[in-house]
Structures are given as structure tokens and as C-alpha cells.
TORKOL-4160 file (C-alpha; in steps of 0.2 Angstrom, whole numbers, padded with zeros to 4 digits, m for minus):
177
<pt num="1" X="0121" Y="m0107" Z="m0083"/>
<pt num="2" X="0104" Y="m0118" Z="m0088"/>
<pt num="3" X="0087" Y="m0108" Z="m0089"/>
<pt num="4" X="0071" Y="m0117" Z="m0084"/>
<pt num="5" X="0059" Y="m0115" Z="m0097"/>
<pt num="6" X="0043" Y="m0111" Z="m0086"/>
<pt num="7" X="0027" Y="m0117" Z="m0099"/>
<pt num="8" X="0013" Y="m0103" Z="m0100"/>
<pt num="9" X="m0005" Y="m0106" Z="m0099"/>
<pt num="10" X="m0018" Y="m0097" Z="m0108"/>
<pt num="11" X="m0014" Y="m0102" Z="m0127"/>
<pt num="12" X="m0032" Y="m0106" Z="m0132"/>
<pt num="13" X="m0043" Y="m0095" Z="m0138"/>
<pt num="14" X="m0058" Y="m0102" Z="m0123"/>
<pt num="15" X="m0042" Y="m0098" Z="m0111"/>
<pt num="16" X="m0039" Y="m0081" Z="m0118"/>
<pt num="17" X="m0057" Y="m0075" Z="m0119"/>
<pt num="18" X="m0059" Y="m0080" Z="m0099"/>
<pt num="19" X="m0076" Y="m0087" Z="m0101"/>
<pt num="20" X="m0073" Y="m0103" Z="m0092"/>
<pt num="21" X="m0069" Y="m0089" Z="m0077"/>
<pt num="22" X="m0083" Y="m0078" Z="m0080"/>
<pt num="23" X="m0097" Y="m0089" Z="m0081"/>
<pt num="24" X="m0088" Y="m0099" Z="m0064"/>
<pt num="25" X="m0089" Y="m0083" Z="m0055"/>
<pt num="26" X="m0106" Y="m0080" Z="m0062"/>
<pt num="27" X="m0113" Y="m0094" Z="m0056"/>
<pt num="28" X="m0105" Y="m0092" Z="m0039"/>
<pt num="29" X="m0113" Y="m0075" Z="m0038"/>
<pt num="30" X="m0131" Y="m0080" Z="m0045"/>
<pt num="31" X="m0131" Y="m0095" Z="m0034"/>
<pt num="32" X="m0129" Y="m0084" Z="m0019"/>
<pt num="33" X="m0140" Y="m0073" Z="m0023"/>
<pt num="34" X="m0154" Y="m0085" Z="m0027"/>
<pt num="35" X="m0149" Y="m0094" Z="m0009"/>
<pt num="36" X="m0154" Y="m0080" Z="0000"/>
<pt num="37" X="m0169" Y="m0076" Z="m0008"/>
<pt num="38" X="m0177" Y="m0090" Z="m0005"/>
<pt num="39" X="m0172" Y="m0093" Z="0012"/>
<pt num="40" X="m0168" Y="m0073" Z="0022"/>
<pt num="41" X="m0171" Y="m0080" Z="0039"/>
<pt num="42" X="m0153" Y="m0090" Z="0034"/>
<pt num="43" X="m0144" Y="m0075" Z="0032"/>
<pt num="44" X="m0134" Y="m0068" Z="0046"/>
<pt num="45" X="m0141" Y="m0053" Z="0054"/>
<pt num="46" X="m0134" Y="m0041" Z="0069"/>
<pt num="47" X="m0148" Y="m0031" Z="0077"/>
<pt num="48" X="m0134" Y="m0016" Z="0078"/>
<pt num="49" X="m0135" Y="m0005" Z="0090"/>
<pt num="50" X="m0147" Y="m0015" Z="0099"/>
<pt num="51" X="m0135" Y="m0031" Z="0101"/>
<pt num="52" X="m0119" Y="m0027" Z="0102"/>
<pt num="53" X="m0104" Y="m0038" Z="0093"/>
<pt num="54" X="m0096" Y="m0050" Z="0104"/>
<pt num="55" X="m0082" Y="m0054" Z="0094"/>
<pt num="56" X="m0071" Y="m0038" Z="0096"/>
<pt num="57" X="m0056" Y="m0044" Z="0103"/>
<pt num="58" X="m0044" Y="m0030" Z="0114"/>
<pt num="59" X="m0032" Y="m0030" Z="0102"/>
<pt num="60" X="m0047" Y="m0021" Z="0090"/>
<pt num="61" X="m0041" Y="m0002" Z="0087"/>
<pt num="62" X="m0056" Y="0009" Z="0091"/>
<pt num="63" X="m0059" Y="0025" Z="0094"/>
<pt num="64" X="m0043" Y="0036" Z="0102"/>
<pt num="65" X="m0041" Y="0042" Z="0118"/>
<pt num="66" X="m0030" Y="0054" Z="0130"/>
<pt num="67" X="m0025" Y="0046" Z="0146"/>
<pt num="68" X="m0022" Y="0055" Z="0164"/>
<pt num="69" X="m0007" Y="0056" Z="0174"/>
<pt num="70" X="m0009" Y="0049" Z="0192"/>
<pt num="71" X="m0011" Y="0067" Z="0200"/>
<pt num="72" X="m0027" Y="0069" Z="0186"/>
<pt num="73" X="m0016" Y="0080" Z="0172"/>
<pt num="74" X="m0014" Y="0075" Z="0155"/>
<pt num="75" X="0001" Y="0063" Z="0151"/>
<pt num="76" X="0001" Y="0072" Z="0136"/>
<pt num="77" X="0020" Y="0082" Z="0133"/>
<pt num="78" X="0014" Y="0091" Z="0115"/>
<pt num="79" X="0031" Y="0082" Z="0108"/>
<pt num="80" X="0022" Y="0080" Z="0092"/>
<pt num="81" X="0027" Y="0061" Z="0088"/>
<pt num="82" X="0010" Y="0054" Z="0086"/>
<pt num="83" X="0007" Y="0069" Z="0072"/>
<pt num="84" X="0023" Y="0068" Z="0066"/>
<pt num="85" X="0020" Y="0048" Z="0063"/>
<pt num="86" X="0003" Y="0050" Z="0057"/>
<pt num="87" X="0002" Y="0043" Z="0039"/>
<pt num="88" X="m0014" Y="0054" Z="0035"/>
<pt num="89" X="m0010" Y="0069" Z="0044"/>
<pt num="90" X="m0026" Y="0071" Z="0054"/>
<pt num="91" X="m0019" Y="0075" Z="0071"/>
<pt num="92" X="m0016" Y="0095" Z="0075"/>
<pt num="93" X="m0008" Y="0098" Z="0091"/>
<pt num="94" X="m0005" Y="0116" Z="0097"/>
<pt num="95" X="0007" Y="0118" Z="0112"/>
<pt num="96" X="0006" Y="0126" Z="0129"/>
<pt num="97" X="0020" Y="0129" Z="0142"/>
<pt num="98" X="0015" Y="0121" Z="0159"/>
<pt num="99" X="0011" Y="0132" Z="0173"/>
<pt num="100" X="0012" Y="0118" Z="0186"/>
<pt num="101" X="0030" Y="0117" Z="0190"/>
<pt num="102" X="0035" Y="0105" Z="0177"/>
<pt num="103" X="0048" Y="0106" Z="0164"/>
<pt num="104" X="0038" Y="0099" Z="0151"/>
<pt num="105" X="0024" Y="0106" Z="0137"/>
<pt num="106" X="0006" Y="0101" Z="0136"/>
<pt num="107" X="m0007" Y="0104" Z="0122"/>
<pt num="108" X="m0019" Y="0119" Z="0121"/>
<pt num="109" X="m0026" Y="0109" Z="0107"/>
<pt num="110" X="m0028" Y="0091" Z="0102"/>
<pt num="111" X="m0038" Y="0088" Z="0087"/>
<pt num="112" X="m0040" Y="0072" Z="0078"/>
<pt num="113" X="m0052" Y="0073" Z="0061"/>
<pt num="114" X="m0059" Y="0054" Z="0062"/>
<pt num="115" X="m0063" Y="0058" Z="0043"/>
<pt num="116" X="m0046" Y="0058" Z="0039"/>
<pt num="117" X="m0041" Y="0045" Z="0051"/>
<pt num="118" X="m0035" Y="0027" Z="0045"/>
<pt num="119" X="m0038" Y="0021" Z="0064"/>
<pt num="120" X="m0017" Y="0012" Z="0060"/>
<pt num="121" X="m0013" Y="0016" Z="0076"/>
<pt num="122" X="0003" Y="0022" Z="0073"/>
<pt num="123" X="0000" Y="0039" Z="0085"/>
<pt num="124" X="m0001" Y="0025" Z="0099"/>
<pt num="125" X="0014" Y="0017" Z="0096"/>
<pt num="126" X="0025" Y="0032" Z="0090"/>
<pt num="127" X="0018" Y="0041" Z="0110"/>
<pt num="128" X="0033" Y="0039" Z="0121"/>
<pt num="129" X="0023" Y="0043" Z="0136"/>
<pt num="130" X="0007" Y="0034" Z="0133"/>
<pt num="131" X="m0003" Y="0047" Z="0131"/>
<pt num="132" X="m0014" Y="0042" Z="0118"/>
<pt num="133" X="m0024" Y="0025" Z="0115"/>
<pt num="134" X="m0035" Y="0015" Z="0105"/>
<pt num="135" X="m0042" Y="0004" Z="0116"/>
<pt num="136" X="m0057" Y="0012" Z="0122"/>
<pt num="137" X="m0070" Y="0000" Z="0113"/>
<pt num="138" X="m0078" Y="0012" Z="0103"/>
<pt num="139" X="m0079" Y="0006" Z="0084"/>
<pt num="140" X="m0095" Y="0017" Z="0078"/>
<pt num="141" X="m0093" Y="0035" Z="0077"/>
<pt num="142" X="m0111" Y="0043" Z="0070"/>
<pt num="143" X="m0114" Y="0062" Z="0066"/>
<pt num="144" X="m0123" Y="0073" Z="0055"/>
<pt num="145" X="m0112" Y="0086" Z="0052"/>
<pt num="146" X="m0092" Y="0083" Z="0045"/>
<pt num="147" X="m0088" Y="0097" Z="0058"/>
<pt num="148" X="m0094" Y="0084" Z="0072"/>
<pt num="149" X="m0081" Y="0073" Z="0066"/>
<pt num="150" X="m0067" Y="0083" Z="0072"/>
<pt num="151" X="m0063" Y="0080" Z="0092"/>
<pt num="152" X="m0055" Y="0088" Z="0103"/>
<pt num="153" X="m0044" Y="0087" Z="0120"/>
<pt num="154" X="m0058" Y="0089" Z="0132"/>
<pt num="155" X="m0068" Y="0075" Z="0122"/>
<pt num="156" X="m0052" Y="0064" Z="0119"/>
<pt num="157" X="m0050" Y="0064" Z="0139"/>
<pt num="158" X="m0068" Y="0061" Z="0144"/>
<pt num="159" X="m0065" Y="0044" Z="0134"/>
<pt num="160" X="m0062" Y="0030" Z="0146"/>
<pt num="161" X="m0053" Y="0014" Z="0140"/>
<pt num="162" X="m0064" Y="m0001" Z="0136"/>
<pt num="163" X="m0052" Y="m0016" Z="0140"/>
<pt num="164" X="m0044" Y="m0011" Z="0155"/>
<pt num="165" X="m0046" Y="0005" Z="0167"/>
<pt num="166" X="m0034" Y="0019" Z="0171"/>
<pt num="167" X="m0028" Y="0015" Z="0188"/>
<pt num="168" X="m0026" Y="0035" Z="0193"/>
<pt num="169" X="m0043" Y="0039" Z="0206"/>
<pt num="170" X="m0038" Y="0057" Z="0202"/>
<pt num="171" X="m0041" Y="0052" Z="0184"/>
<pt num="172" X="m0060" Y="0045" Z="0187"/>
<pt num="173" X="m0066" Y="0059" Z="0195"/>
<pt num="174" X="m0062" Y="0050" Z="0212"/>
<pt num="175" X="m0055" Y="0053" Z="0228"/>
<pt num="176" X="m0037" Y="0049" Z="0233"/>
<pt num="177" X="m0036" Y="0033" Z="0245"/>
């Protein structure tokens, strides 16, 4: 069996001490920053929330969402995958037995703590009855208090997509056709 001698850099004393890196990263950064000083109409500026970005694309993970069955309930069967899946354990789902005729469970309470969120999306893809999204378009959440940052179901469902609209009338507030 041969071995392959690989040669090692960084012998020198110049090469050991980093300077040539420092002083290249240095100058990168003080050769920026005078740049900008002396021309700050050459920066790039957003005038955010006044003009909106027009480079999110739909495949953008944004705020979540609860979607509506065609008949206007929530799709929503408390099965606990999307909390169970969650990596930073911000969902909290307490569960309800249906009193509509059907077999299935739905939450009493749907909370997701967007402090603690990752926005990973794994809730949406762990969902096996699309119940909950990320596509409603949303990417700024503002508050004042951390308490605010805590939503519930009756939020999560007011949320309507961004990209493309639930088809349900029932689910818009509408009348049936």
C-alpha cells in the first residue's frame, strides 16, 4: 500500500502569523467602508414598509397558516405530527373531540411561539392533511410585547395564503355557488 505525502502550507513564520490574511481582509473591509462614505446615494436602499420586496419568490417560507376544509371547518385533525416534527418545539396543540359527526379530533388550541420558531418548515411537510402552511406571504412579524408573539387558532385561520387562494367559498366568508 503507497501513501501520498500531501505537503503542508503555512511553515513560515509571515504564514503562521496570518498577516498577509489579516491586512487583505482589512483592506477589503476599510475599502468598503470608505466607498460608502463618500458616495451613500450608491448604496442600496429599501424604503421598507413603504415599498415592498419584489424578489420573494413562492417557494419563500413565511408566516404559518391554518387552512379550511371545503364546508368552512378546520382541516386541522390535532394528530400532533407537525409538533411532534417541530425541531424547536414551539407548537402546542391541545385537542378536542368533534361534535359534528366526524370521527376525527380537532384542536381547542393551536399555539405557535414565533420567538422560538425556526420558520424550517417542517410542521408543513410532517401535516398529513395540509392543514397548516407557509405560504401566506408574510415575512415581518412586529410587536411590542413577547406575549404578542405567541398566535393562536383563531389568528392562524384568519391568515389567508399569499401565492395561491383556498378554493373553499365557505372558507372566505362567502356563499356557496
Amino acid at each position: 500500500m503507497a501513501f501520498t505525502v500531501v505537503p503542508r502550507h503555512g511553515n513560515t513564520l509571515k504564514e503562521r502569523m496570518y498577516l498577509p490574511s489579516l491586512i487583505g481582509g482589512l483592506s477589503t473591509t476599510f475599502g468598503t467602508f470608505f466607498k460608502n462614505i463618500s458616495d451613500t446615494q450608491a448604496i442600496p436602499t429599501l424604503e421598507y414598509p413603504e415599498i415592498m420586496p419584489t424578489d420573494i419568490t413562492s417557494r419563500y417560507r413565511g408566516h404559518h397558516r391554518l387552512t379550511h376544509r371545503d364546508d368552512g371547518s378546520i382541516r386541522c385533525v390535532a394528530c400532533f405530527m407537525c409538533a411532534t416534527a417541530c425541531p424547536a418545539q414551539c407548537i402546542f396543540i391541545e385537542a378536542v373531540e368533534r361534535n359534528d359527526g366526524c370521527d376525527e379530533k380537532m384542536p381547542e388550541r393551536f399555539d405557535i411561539d414565533l420567538l422560538e420558531c425556526v420558520f424550517c418548515g417542517y410542521c408543513v411537510e410532517a401535516c398529513p392533511c395540509d392543514a397548516i402552511r407557509m405560504d401566506s406571504n408574510i415575512f415581518s412579524i412586529v410587536a411590542k410585547e413577547r406575549r404578542d408573539f405567541v398566535v393562536g387558532k383563531e389568528y392562524l385561520l384568519r391568515v389567508r395564503g399569499g401565492y395561491e387562494p383556498e378554493t373553499s367559498q365557505a372558507a372566505l366568508g362567502g356563499e356557496h355557488e
